[in-house]
C-alpha positions in Angstrom: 114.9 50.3 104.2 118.3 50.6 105.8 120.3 53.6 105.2 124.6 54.2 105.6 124.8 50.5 104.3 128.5 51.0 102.8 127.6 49.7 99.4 129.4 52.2 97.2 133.0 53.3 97.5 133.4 55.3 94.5 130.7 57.4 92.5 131.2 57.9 88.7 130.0 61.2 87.5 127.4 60.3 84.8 124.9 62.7 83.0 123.6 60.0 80.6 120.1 58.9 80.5 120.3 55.1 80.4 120.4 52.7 82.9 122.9 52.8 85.8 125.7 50.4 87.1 127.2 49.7 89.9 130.2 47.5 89.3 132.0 45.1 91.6 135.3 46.3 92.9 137.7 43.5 91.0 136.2 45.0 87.5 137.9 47.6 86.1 136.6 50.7 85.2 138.7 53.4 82.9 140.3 55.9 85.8 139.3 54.0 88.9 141.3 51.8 91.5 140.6 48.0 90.5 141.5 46.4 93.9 139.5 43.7 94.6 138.7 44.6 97.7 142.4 44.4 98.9 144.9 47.1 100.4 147.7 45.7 98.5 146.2 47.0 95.0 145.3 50.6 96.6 147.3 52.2 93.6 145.5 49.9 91.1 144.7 52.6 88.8 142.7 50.9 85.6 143.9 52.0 82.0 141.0 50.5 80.1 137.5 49.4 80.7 137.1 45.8 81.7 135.5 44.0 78.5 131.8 43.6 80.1 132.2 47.2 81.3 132.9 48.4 78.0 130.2 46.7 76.4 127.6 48.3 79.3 129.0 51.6 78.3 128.9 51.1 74.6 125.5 49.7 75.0 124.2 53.1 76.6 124.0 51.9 80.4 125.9 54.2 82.7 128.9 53.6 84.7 128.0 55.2 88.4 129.7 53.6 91.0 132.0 51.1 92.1 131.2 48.5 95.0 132.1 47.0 97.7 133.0 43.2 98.4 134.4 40.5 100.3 138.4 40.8 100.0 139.6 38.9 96.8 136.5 37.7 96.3 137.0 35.2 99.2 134.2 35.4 101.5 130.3 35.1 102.7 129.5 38.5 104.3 130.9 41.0 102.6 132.4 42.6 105.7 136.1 43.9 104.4 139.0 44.7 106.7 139.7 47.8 104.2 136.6 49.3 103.1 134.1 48.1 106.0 131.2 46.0 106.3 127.9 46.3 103.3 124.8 46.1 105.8 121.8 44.2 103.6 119.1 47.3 102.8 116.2 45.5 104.2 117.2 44.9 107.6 119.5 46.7 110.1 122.5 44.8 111.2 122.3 41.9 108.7 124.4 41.1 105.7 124.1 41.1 102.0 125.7 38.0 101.7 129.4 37.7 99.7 131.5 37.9 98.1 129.3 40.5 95.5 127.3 41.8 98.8 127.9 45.7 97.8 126.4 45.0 94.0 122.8 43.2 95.5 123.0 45.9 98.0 123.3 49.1 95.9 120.7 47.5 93.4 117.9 46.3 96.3 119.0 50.1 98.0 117.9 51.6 95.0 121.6 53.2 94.6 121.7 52.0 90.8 119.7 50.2 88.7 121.5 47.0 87.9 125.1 46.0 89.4 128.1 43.3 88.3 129.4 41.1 90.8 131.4 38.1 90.0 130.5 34.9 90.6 133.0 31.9 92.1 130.6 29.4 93.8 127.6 31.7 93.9 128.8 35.1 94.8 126.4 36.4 92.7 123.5 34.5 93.4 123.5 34.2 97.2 123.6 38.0 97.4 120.9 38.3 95.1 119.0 35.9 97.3 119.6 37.4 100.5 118.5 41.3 99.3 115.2 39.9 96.7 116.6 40.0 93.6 117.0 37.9 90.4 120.9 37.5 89.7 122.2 35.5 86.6 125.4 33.8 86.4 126.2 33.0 82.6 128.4 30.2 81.8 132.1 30.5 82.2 133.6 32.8 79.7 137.4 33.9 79.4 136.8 36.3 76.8 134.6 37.8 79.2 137.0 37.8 82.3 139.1 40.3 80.7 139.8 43.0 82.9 138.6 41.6 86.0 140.7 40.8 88.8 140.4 36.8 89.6 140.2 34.4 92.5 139.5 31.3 90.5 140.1 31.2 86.6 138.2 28.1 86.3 135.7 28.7 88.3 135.2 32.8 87.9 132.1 34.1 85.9 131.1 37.8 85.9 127.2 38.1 86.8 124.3 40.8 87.0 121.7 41.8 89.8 118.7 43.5 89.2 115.1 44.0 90.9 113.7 42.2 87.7 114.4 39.4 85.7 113.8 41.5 82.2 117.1 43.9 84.1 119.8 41.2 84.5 118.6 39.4 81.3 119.2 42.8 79.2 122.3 43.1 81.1 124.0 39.9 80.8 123.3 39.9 77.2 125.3 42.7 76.8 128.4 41.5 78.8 127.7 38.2 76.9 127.7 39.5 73.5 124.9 37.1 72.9 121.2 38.1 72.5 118.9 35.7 74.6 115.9 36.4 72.4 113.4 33.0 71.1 114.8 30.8 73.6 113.0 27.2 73.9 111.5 26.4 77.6 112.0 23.0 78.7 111.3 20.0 81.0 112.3 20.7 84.5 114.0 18.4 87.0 113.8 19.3 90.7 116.3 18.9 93.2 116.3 16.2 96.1 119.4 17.1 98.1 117.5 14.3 100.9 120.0 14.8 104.2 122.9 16.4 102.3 122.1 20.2 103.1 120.2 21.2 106.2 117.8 24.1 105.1 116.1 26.5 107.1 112.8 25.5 107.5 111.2 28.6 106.3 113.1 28.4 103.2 112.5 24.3 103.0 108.8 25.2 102.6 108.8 28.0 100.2 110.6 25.8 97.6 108.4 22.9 98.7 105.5 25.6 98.0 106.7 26.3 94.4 107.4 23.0 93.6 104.2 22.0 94.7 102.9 24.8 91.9 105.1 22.5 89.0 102.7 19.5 89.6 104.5 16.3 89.4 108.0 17.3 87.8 110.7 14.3 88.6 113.2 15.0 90.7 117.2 14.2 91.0 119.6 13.5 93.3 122.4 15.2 91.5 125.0 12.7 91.9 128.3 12.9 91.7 127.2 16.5 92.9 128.6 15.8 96.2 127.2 19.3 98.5 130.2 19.9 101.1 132.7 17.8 99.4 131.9 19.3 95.9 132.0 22.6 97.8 135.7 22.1 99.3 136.5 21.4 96.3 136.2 24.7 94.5 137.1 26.4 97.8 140.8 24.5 96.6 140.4 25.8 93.2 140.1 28.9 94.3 142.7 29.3 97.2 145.2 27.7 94.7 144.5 29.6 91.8 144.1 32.8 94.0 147.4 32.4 95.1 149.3 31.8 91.9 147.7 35.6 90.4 148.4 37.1 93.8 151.6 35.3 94.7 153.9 38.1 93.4 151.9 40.6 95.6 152.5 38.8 98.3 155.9 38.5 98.8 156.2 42.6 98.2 153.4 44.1 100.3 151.9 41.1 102.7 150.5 43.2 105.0 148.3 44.5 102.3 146.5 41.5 102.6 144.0 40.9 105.7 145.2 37.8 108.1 142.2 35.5 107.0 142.6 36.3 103.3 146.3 35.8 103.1 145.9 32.7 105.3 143.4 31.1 102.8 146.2 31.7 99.8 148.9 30.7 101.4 146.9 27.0 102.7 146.6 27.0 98.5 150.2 27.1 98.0 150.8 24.4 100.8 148.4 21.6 99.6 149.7 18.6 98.8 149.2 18.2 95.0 146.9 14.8 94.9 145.2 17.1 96.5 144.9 19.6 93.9 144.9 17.0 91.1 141.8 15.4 92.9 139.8 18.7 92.8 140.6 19.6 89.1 139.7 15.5 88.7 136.0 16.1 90.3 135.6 19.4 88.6 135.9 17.5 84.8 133.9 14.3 86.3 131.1 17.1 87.0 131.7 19.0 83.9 131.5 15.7 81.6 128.4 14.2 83.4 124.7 13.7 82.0 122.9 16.0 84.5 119.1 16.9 83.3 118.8 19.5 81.4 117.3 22.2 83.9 117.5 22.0 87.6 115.5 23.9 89.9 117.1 24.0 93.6 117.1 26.7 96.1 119.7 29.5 96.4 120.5 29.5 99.6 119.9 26.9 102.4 119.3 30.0 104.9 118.3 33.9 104.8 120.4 36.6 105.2 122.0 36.5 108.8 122.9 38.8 111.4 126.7 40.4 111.7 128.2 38.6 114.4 126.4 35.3 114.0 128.1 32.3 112.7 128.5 32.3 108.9 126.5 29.2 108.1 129.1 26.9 106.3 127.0 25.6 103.6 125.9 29.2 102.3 127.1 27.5 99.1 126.8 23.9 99.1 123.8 24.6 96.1 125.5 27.3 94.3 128.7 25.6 93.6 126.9 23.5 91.5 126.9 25.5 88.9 130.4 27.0 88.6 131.9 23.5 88.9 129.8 22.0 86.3 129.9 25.2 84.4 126.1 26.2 83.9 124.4 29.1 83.8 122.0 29.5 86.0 119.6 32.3 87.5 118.0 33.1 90.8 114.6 34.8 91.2 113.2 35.4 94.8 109.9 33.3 95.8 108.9 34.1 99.2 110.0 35.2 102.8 111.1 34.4 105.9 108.9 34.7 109.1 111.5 37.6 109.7 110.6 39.2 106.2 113.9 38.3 104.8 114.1 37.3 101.1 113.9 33.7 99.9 115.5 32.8 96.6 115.2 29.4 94.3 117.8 29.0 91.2 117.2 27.1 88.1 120.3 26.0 86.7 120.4 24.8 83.1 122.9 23.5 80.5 126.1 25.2 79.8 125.7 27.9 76.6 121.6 27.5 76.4 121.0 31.2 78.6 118.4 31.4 75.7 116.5 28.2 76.9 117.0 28.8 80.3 115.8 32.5 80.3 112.6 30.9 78.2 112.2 28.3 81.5 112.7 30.6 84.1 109.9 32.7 82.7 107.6 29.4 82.6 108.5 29.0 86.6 107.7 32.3 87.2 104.2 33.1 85.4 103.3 29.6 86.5 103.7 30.3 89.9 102.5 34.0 90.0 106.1 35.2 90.9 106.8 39.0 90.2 108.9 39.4 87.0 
């Protein structure tokens, strides 16, 4: 286990007895800086709990720290001009993955129990992947955004990590206000992405090896999924949404904001709007289409990756998925690496059935002798 990884960046005193949370910088917490992970906001001083913190701390869980991230939410690494880089716990030099990389890190570090991160195109669940853990991204929720900075207000869904899938099921229960108790398992439908994504192959046959366990379930090509163009897509969504809640903040404190993450806003407020219009366009087509009902895909095409290497550019091209169609969805690790470096698979299911698709992921996992 790695130690110094720069996961927290604030500790809440607590002397409670349940649970503990780490939460993701752009959440607010009563008497700490909400920044997002940005300079500008460095006097961001919250007045009020952010809704799913206050329902943690009404619920009994602890408030203990608050974590590090990719700046605005915008990134793969979680390496932040301000606050420094989150090294993943189980190996030296490598990330956690982003933009939630100091939540799975704190949580796999054994620094809290359960963290928040938010999730945009999988900033929940690729960290999760990368550090071993289950993460679960519920479906998009306004009421549920309150108190938590944004980068995409479509696309924006606040998530949990935890070492087991019983933790971030309690958890996102509680910031849903819903109880995910008699759920119904269903039929599942596994992915054939065919030449769209290139996966590792180590983490090509550890899904292969768990679908193999599911015994003749069909499969689908996803379509009008598109992988990278679906993908740019959101990233549109979210530079042009990030700049209109940031815009004002820009134009009084710019160098507050790093070069790259100012960059990325201000391509958002250049783009022609077809543009735009198109992405909003292919968001509803995927939002409005008859996928099956419960999807099982990996995370991740890759492992966690090295500081300094390329960031693979397709870290998302699975994840997405689910924002822009709006399902929940939840990732559970299955295997390693020849490295020893987590492998994850997500099932994603239909938008407001968490019930059902806790009740399926369950199925997956006793069926093929995961760890709970």
């Amino acid at each position: 286990m790695t130690d110094n990884i720069n996961a927290i960046l604030n500790v809440i005193p607590y002397e409670g007895d349940g649970q503990s949370v780490g939460v993701k910088a752009n959440i607010s917490v009563v008497g700490q800086i909400c920044h997002g992970g940005i300079k500008a906001y460095s006097n961001n001083l919250a007045r009020r709990d952010a809704i799913v913190a206050l329902r943690l701390r009404n619920a009994g869980y602890g408030l203990t720290a608050v974590l590090n991230m990719e700046e605005g939410a915008l990134g793969a690494q979680t390496d932040n001009p301000w606050f420094g880089k989150t090294f993943n716990p189980l190996k030296d030099g490598y990330t956690a993955g982003g933009s939630s990389g100091g939540s799975a890190a704190a949580v796999a570090a054994g620094q809290v129990d359960v963290a928040l991160g938010t999730d945009t195109m999988g900033s929940v669940r690729i960290p999760s992947s990368y550090c071993g853990l289950f993460g679960f991204k519920p479906s998009h929720d306004t009421e549920m955004l309150r108190g938590v900075m944004p980068l995409s207000t479509t696309l924006d869904t606040v998530g949990a990590h935890g070492k087991t899938l019983d933790d971030v099921v309690a958890v996102t229960e509680v910031i849903t206000g819903r109880s995910f108790a008699g759920g119904t398992a269903g039929e599942i439908t596994v992915l054939d992405w065919g030449d769209n994504v290139e996966c590792e192959p180590d983490v090509k046959a550890a899904f292969d090896k768990l679908v193999k366990k599911l015994s003749g379930a069909p499969t689908t090509d996803l379509a009008p999924y598109a992988y990278t163009k679906s993908r740019k897509a959101g990233l549109i969504l979210s530079e042009v949404e990030g700049y209109d809640y940031h815009q004002a903040k820009l134009e009084t404190d710019p160098d507050g904001f790093s070069d790259f993450f100012r960059g990325m806003l201000e391509y958002g407020s250049k783009l022609p709007q077809e543009k735009i219009n198109a992405a909003y366009a292919h968001m509803r087509t995927l939002r409005e289409a008859n996928f099956p009902n419960f999807i099982l895909m990996p995370t991740a095409p890759q492992t966690a990756f090295k500081f300094g290497d390329p960031v693979p550019v397709n870290q998302a091209d699975f994840t997405a998925f689910a924002n822009l169609a709006d399902r929940p969805a939840i990732q559970f690790p299955i295997g390693k690496d020849k490295n020893g470096l987590p492998i994850g698979a997500q099932l994603v299911g239909p938008r407001g059935r968490e019930a059902d698709l806790v009740a399926t992921v369950k199925g997956v996992v006793q069926a093929s002798r995961l760890s709970l």
